[in-house]
N, C-alpha and C positions, 0 to 999 in steps of 0.2 A: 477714309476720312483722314482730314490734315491733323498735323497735331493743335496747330491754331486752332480749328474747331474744336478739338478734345478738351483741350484747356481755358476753352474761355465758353463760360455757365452762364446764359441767359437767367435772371429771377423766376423762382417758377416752374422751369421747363425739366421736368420728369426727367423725359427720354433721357435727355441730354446728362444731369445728376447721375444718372444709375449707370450709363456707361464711364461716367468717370468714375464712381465709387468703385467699380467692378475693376477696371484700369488698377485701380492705388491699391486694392484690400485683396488681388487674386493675383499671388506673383508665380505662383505654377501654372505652369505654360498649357499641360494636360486639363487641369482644374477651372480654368480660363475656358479652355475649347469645349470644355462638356457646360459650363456655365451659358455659354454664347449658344451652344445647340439647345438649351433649355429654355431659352429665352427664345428663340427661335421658334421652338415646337408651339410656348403661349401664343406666340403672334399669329402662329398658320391660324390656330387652334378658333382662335378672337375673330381673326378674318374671315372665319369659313362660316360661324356661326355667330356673329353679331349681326341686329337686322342692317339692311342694304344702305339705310339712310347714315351710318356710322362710319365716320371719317377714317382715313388709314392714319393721320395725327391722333382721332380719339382714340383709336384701337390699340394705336404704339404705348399711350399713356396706360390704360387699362393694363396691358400687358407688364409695361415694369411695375405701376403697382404690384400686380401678383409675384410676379419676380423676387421684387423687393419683400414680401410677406416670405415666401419661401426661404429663399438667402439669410433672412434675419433666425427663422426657428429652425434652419440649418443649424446655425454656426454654435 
């Protein structure tokens, strides 16, 4: 992903928001890679079992949802 797309936030757009948050609020490189696999494991997790009609846009949103629920009662 360019940095232009990192940097520039559609109104709205989940996905996009949380990978910047995560960008600006995670400067451990380690802390970062285990965040990104965590976010990761939601989305397989969304994918395998949401029904069939559920968008891989909806699934991505769903997914930083949860994310973002976890990260917040992390920190």
């Amino acid at each position: 992903m360019n940095i232009e797309t990192l940097n520039s936030v559609c109104v709205g757009d989940i996905p996009q928001i949380v990978r910047n948050q995560m960008k600006d609020k995670i400067a451990n490189k380690d802390e970062y890679r285990d965040a990104m696999r965590l976010k990761l494991a939601i989305n397989d997790f969304l994918w395998a079992y949401l029904p069939m009609k559920t968008t891989l846009r909806k699934a991505e949103i769903i997914a930083c949802k949860i994310f973002g629920l976890i990260r917040e009662n992390s920190d």
